[in-house]
N, C-alpha and C positions, 0 to 999 in steps of 0.2 A: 504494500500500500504506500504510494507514493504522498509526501507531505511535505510544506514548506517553513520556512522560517514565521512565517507571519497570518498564517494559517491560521482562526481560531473557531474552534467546533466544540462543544459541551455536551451537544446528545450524547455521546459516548459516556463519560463521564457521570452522566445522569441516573445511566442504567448501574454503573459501578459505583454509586455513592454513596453515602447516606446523607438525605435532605435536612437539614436545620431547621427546626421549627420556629424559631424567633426568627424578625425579622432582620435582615443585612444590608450590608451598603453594597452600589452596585460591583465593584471590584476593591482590590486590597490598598489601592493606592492611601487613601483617607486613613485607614490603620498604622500602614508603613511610616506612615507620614509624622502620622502623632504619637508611634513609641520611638521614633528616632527623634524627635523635636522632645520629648518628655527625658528620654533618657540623658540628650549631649546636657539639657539642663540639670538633672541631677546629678551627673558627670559634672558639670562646673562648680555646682554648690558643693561639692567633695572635693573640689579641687582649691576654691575661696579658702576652705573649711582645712583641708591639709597639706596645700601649698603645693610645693615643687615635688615633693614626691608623687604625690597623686598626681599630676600631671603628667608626668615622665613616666608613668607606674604601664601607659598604651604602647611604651617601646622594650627592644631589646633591650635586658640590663639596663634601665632607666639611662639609656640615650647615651651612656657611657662608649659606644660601639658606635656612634653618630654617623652614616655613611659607607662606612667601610664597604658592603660588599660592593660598592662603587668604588674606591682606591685601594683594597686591597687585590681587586684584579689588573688594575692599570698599572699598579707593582708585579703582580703575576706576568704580563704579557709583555714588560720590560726583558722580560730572559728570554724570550725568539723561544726556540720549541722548548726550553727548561719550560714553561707552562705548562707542557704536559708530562717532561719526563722528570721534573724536578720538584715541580708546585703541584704536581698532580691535579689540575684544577678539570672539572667537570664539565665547561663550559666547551661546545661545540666550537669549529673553528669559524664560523659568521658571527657570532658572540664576542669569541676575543677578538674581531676583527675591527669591530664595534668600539674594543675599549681599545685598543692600537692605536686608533684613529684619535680616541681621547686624550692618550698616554703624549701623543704630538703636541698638545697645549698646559702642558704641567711639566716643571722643572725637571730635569736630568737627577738632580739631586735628590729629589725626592723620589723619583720611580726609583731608583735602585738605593731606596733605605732598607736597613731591617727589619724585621717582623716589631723588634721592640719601639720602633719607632715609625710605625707606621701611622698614626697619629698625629704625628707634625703634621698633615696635610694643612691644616688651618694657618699653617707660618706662610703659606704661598697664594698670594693673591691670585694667581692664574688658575691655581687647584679648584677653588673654592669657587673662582666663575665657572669654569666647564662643569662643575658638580652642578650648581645649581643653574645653568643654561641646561643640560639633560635634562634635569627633573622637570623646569618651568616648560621646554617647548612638547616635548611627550604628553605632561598633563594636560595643558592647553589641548594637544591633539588627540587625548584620549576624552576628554570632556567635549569636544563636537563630536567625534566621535558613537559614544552612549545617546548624546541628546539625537541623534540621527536617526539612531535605533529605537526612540522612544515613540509609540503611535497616539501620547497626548500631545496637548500645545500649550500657550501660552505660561499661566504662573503655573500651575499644577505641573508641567514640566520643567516649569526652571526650580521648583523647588523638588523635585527628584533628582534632578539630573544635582542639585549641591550634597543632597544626602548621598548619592553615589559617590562623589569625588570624597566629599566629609565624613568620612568613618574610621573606622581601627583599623580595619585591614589596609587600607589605601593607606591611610596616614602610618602604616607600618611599612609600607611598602616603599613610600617615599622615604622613610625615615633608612634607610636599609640602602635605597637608593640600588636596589637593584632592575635588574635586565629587564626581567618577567614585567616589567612597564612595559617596555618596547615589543613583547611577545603577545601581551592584552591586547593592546593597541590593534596591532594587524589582527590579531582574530576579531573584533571589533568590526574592522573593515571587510574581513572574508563574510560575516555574518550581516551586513549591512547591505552587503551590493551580492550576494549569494543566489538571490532572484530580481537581478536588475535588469531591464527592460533591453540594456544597451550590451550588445556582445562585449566591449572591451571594461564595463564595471564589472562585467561577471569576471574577467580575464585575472582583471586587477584582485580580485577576492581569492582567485588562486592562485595567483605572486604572494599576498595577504599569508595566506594561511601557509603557503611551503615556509617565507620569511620567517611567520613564530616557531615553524617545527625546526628551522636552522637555527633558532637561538636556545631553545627551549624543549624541543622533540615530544613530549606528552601531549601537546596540542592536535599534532597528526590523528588523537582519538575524534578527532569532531572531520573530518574528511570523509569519516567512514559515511554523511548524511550523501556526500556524492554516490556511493554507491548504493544507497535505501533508494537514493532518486532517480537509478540507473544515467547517472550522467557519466557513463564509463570512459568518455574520452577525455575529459574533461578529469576526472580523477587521474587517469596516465599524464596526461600533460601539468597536472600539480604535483603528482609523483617524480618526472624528469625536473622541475622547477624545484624540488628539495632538495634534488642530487645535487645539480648541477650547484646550487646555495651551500652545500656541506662542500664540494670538491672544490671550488674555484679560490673560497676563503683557505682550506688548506696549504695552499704555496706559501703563505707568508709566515706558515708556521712549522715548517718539513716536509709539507708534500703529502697525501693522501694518506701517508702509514701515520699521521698524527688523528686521522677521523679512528684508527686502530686503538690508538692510545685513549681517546675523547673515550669511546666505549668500556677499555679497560677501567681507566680513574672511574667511571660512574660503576660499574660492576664493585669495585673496591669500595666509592662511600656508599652504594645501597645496601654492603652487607656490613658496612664495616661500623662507627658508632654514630652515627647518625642516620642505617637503614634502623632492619629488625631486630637487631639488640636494644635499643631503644625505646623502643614498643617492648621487650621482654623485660628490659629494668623496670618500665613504670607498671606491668601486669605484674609480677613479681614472680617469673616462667623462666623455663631456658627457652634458649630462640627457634631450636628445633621444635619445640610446642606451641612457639607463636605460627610458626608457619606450617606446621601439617593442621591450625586451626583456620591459619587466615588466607591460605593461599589457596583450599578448595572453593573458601565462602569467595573471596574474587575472581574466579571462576565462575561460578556460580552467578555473582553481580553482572559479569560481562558477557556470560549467555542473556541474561534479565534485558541488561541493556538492548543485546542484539534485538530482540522480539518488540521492545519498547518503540526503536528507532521504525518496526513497519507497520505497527499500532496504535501507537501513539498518533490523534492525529495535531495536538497541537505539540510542533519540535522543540519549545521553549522548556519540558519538559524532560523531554529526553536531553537537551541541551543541561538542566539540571542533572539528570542520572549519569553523566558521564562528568561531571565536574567531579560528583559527587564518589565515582570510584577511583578518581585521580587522587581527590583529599583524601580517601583511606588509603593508600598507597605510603608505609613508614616513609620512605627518602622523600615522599613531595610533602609530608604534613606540616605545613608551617602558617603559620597567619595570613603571611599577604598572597600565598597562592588562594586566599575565600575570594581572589579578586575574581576568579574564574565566572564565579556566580555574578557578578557583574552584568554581564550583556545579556543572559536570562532573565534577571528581575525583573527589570524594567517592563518588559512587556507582561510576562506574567502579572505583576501588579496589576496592569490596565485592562488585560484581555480576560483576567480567570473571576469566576463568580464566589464570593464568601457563600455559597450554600449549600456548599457539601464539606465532609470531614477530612475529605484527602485534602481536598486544596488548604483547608488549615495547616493542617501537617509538612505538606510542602511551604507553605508562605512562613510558619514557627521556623523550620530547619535550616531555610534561607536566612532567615532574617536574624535568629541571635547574637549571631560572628557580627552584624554588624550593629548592634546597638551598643553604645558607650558604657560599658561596664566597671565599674570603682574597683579597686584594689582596696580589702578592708584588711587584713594583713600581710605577712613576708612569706613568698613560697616556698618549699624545700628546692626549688628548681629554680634557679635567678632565673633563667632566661625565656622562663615562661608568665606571660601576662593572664589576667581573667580573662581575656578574648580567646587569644590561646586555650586555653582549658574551656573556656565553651565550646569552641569547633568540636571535640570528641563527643560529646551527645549528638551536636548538633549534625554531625555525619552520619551518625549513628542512626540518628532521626530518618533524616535523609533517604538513605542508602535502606533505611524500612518499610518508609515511605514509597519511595520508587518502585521498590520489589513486589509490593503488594498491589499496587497500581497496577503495574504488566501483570501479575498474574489475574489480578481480576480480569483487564483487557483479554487475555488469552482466554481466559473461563467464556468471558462472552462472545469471542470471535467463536470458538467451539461450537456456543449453542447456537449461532447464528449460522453455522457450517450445517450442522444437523440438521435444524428445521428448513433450509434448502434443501436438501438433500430428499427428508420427507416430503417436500412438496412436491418434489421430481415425481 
């Protein structure tokens, strides 16, 4: 069953739901709206109330880490292929290509400092502008962006389209100053122009989406709607356009046996303490028992998903169910990847009805990673925020929410199979 980005049908949905007896407003916008406006305010009056800690309390290690993985890789990609054979860094060679080009307008002195003094970045006035020239032009362009994506208008769009930029995750994201900006961004635009009217927007949607998978590679999961929508040529010629983005960045870093390397470093941090160990210290397992538990159940999510993506018929959904098996994913769980959720809300907000029980579930699972959450004590884990520790419900949520959606969907494509069948 073929389905589009912008597609929005509820009969389905109807039959699989359960209807709310009280009365609703017509979509979730009006909701979203006033726990994110209620929250950043109680968020402030705790921040009035315990100052700089509670303020800084939304970042890694209260802001102490300000940037870095913004100059800790423009020091990585100062060593030529030592980034991958020395720095082990994980980042695809379009990525470091990205910060190469950065590495051009920040002192010589400083890219090749030490680990200990990777920090000075603030002694360099040139540092400090290409940091924040990155962040200001990205955001600007991921904010038209969303708002493009969005099928409200006037204020009611512009005050989504701020709750979108102004949240935790974003503002984590920024604060982190990493890539996965520039990776949002283009899938933004793959998702924007993915049914656009004009051959060369569609074209540009898959340059879009190869560019995030060359920076970022887990994005390549949302391509697979090319083949739900049997655009099979169109999915080949985004597939040669990822190549050609992984090979071409190569030369300036070894030459093709460095995409060898890019594979091995990410094979090393997803087992190594920031994969599945990770997840086994905070379950309190060995990791062999994390994963003969969790690597059936993501199997399992990503058959869910499959079925979802040619039943589903509104994709903002399924667009949700694959975000949502990326954040279970140990090596991607981190705050500012809830950015993913991003280009799905929006519409969801406008398009999905308060009166049924799935779409609460889904709009709750969405929405808590982004509502401003106070820190009311010190974690055992510095580097974890209450946002942070809300995502694992909220995945969890999520990733139940989805599964049980597509299996209703399935239940009722079934019976609808049958009773043709009978009718025959």
């Amino acid at each position: 069953m073929s389905t589009n980005f912008n597609q929005n049908d509820e009969s389905r949905m109807e039959k699989t739901s359960l209807p709310l007896r009280k009365r609703t407003p017509e979509n979730f916008f009006g909701i979203f709206a006033v726990a994110m406006a209620l929250s950043l305010a109680v968020f402030s009056i705790f921040c009035l109330i315990g100052g700089i800690c509670q303020f800084t309390s939304l970042f890694l290690l209260h802001g102490d880490d300000l940037f870095m993985d913004f100059f800790n890789s423009i020091r990585d990609v100062s060593q030529g292929t030592g980034v991958y054979t020395e720095r082990h860094v994980i980042y695809p060679p379009m990525a470091n290509l990205i910060f190469l080009i950065c590495m051009r307008f920040v002192p010589e002195e400083y890219a090749s400092t030490s680990f200990e003094d990777r920090e000075s970045w603030a002694n360099y006035p040139s540092a400090v502008l290409v940091c924040f020239l990155f962040l200001f032009v990205f955001t600007i362009l991921l904010l038209l962006a969303l708002q493009k994506n969005l099928p409200g208008h006037g204020g009611k769009k512009a005050v989504l389209v701020f709750f979108l930029i102004v949240n935790p995750p974003v503002l984590y994201l920024l604060e982190r100053a990493n890539l996965l900006l520039l990776s949002i961004l283009s899938l933004a635009v793959y998702a924007l122009y993915y049914n656009a009217g004009q051959k060369w927007k569609r074209e540009l949607a898959l340059l879009a989406l190869a560019f995030s998978f060359s920076i970022k590679l887990y994005p390549a999961v949302f391509g697979w709607f090319l083949i739900v929508d049997k655009r099979y040529k169109e999915a080949i010629r985004c597939i040669l356009y990822g190549i050609a983005m992984f090979l071409i960045p190569s030369f300036f870093f070894g030459g093709p046996v460095s995409i060898f390397w890019t594979f091995e470093n990410i094979f090393s941090y997803s087992t190594g303490t920031n994969g599945w160990n990770r997840l086994a210290s905070f379950l309190n397992i060995s990791e062999s028992a994390v994963k003969l538990i969790f690597l059936p159940l993501l199997f399992l999510l990503a058959a869910a998903f499959v079925a979802s993506s040619f039943l589903q018929k509104n994709r903002w959904k399924t667009w949700i169910f694959g975000s949502a098996i990326l954040l279970a994913v140990p090596s991607l769980h981190s705050l500012y990847a809830w950015v993913f959720l991003l280009i799905p809300l929006g519409p969801f907000l406008f398009s999905e009805s308060p009166k049924n029980v799935i779409n609460w579930l889904y709009f709750a699972g969405c929405t808590i990673p982004f509502l401003f959450l106070p820190q009311f004590f010190e974690y055992p884990n510095p580097r974890m925020t209450t946002n942070g520790y809300a995502m694992i419900p909220a995945v969890i949520l999520l990733l139940a929410t989805c599964l049980t959606d597509t299996l209703l969907l399935v239940r009722s494509y079934l019976r609808e199979k049958k009773e043709r069948e009978t009718a025959k």
